[in-house]
ZAVEXLO-61450 format. One line per field, with one value per residue (C-alpha): x, y, z. Coordinates in Angstrom, 1 decimal. Layout:
N
c1 = c(X | ...)
c2 = c(Y | ...)
c3 = c(Z | ...)
This chain:
233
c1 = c(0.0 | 1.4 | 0.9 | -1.1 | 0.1 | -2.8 | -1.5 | -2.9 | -2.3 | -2.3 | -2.1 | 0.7 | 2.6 | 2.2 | 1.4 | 1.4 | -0.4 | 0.2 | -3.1 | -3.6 | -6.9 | -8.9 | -10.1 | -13.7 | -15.4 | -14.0 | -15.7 | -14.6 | -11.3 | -8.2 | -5.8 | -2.6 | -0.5 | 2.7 | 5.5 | 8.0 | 10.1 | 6.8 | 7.0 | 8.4 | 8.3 | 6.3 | 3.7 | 3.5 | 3.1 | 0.2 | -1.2 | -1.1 | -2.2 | -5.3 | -6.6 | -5.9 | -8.6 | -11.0 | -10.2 | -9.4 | -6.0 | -3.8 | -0.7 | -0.6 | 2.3 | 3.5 | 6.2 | 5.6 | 9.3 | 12.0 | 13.2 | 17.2 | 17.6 | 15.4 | 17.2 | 17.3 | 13.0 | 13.1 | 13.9 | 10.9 | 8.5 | 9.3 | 8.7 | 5.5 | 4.0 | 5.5 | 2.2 | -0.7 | -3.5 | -1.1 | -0.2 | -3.9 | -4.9 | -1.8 | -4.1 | -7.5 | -5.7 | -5.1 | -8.4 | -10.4 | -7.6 | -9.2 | -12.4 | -12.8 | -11.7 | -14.4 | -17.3 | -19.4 | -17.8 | -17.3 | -13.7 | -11.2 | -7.9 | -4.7 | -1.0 | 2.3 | 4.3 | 4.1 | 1.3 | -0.4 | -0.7 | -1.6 | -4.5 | -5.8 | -5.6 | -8.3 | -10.6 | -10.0 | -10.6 | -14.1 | -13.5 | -16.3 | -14.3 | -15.8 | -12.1 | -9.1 | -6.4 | -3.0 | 0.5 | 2.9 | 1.7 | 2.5 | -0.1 | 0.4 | -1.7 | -1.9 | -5.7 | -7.5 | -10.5 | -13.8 | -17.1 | -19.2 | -16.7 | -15.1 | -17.4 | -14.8 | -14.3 | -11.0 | -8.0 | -4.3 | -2.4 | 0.7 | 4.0 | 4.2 | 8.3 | 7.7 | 10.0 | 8.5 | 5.2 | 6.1 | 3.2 | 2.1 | 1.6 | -0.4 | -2.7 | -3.2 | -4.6 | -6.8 | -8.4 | -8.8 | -10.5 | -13.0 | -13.5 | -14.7 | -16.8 | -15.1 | -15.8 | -12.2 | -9.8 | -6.2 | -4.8 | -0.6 | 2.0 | 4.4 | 8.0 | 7.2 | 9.2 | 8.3 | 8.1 | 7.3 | 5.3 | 8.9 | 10.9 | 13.6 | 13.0 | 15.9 | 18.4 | 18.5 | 21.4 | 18.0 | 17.6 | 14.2 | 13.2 | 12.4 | 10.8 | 8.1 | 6.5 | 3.6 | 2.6 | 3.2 | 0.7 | -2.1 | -2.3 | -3.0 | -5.5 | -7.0 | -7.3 | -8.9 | -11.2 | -12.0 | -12.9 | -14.8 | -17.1 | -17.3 | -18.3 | -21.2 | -19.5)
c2 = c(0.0 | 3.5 | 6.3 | 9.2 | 13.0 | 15.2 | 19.3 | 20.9 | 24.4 | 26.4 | 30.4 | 30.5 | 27.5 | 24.1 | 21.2 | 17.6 | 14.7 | 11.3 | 9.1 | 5.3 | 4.3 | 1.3 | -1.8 | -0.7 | 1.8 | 3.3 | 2.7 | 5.7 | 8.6 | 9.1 | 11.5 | 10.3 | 13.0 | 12.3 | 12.1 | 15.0 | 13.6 | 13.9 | 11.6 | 8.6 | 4.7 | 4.2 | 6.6 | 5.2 | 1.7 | 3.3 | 4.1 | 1.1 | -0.7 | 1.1 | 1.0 | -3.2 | -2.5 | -0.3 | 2.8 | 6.2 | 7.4 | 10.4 | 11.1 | 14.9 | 17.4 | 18.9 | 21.3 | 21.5 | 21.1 | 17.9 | 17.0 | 15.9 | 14.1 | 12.9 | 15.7 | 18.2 | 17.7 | 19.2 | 22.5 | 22.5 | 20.9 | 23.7 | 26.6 | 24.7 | 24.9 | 28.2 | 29.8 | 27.4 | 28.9 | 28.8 | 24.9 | 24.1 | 26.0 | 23.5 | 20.7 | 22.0 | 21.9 | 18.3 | 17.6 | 20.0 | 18.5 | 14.9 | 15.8 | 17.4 | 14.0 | 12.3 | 14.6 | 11.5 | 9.6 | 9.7 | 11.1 | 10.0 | 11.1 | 9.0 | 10.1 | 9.3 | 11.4 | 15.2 | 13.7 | 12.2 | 15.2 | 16.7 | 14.3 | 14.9 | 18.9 | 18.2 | 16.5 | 19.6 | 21.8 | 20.5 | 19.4 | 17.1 | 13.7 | 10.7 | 9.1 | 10.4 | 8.1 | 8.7 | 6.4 | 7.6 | 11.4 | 14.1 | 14.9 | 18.9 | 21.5 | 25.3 | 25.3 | 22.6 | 21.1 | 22.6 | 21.3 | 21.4 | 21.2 | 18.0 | 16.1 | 12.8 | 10.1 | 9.6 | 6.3 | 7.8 | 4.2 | 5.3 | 3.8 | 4.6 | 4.6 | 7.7 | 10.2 | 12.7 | 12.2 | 12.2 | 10.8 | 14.5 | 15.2 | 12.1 | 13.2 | 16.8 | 14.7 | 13.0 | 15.5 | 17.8 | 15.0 | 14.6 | 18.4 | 18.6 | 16.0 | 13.7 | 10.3 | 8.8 | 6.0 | 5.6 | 2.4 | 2.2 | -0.1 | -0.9 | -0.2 | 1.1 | 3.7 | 6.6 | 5.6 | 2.5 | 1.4 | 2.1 | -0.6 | 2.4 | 3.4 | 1.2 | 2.2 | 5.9 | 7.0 | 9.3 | 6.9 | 8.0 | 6.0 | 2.1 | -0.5 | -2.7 | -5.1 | -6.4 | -2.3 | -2.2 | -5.1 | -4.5 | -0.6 | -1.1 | -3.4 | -1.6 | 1.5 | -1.0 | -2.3 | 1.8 | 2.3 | -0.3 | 0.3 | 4.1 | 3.4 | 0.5 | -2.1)
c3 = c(0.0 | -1.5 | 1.1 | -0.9 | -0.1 | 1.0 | 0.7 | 3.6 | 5.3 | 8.5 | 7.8 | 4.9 | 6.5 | 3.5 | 5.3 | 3.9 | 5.2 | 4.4 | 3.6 | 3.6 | 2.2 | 3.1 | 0.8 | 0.5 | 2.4 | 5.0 | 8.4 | 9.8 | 9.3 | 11.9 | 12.2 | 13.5 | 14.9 | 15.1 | 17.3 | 18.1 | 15.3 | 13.0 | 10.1 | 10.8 | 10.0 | 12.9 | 11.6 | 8.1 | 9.6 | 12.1 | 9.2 | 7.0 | 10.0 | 10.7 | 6.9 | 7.5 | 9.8 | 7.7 | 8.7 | 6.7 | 8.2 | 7.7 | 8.7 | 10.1 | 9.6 | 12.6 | 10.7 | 7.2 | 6.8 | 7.2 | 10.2 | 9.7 | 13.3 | 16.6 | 18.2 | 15.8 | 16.0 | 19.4 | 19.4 | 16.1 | 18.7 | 21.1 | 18.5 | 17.8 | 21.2 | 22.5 | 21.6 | 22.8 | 20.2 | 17.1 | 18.3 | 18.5 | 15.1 | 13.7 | 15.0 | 14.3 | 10.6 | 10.4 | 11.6 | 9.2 | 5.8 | 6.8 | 7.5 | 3.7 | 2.2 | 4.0 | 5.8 | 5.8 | 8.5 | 12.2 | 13.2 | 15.7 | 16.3 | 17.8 | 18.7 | 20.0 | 22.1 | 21.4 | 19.1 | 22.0 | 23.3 | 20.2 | 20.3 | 23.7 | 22.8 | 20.1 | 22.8 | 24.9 | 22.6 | 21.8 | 18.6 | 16.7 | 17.3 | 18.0 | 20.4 | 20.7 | 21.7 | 23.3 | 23.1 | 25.6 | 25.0 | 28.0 | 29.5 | 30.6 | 29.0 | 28.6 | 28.7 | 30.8 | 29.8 | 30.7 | 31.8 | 28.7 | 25.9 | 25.9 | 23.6 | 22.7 | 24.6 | 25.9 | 26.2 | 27.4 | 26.7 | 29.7 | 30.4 | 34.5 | 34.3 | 31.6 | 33.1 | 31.3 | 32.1 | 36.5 | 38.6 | 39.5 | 35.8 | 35.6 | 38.3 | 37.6 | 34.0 | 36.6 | 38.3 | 35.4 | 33.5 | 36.0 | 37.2 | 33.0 | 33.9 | 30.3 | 29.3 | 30.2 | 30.4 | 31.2 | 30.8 | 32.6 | 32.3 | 35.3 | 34.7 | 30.6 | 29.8 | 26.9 | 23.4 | 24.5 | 21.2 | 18.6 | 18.3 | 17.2 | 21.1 | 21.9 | 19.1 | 20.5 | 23.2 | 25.2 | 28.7 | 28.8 | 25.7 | 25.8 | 23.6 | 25.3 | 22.8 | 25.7 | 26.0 | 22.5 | 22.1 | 24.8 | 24.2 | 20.2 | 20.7 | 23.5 | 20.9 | 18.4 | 21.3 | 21.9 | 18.8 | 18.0 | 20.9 | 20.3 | 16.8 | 18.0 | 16.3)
């Protein structure tokens, strides 16, 4: 399966999404933000993976521009969010370029890391998404949900040795979650650390990385299992 390029845009900032297309119709459409490193084999094989199960899934752009190196992507990551509004107008992009390719069906979103985050930012934000999903996403905000906004369910897949996501962080999530009154879940995984769904976690020299192929496992099929129930399959 051949990836399709979907030209997108935020302001004057080209943005390219990458799209893999379902056999038959779609049963519903995903954006999958990306990690901090934005497009990378593990989003391409997200991607091909959730069109194996039906669904229409794009890739988003966090940058509009190539990354060289996992490190050289953080400094990009931090320009990104240094203004919270401009970082959730880049998201509200993604989920608007998708939702013209298919305004018919129900929309969910998913993400790793910074993309994780990106996802629950889209649930916060009270965008018209079905689930969002996050892999081993932080968890901070610069605008907590509010009572009355959040209309998507919520699954935050967490490794609990994630030392960037420290057990405070975890639950402030908690308690803003349920001070906005949301529909969520948090699934954690004893001793996983972050990035724990890459298998490219444990060729990087950063200690706070780690493979785990059992969180790898149970947190994809517990997104598959969310989504199927969300939809009413």
């Amino acid at each position: 399966m051949t990836l399709e390029t979907v030209a997108y845009s935020h302001g004057d900032k080209a943005l390219t999404g990458w799209l893999a297309r379902p056999e038959g119709t779609p049963r519903a459409a995903v954006v999958v933000f990306p990690t901090i490193a934005n497009m990378i084999p593990l989003m391409e094989e997200r991607a091909r993976r959730l069109a194996a199960e039906g669904y229409l899934a794009m890739v988003a752009d966090f940058y509009g521009e190539p990354v060289e190196s996992f490190e050289a992507s953080f400094p990009l990551g931090t320009a990104l969010r240094k203004d919270w509004a401009f970082y959730r107008a880049r998201i509200a992009a993604a989920l608007a370029a998708l939702r013209a390719l298919a305004p018919e069906l129900p929309m969910l979103a998913m993400g790793h890391c910074m993309g994780g985050q990106a996802a629950l930012e889209a649930a916060r934000m009270g965008e018209d998404v079905k689930a969002v999903v996050s892999f081993h996403g932080t968890l901070d905000t610069q605008a907590k949900a509010e009572a009355g906004v959040v209309t998507a369910r919520i699954l935050v897949c967490h490794g609990d040795g994630d030392p960037l996501v420290p057990h405070e962080q975890v639950l402030a999530f908690w308690d803003e979650m349920n001070a906005a009154g949301t529909d969520w879940h948090f699934h954690a995984y004893g001793q996983v650390r972050h990035g724990f769904t890459d298998p490219d976690s444990d060729h990087k020299t950063q200690e706070f990385l780690a493979y785990s192929k059992s969180a790898d496992r149970q947190s994809w099929a517990s997104m598959l299992s969310f989504f199927d129930e969300t939809l009413g399959a």
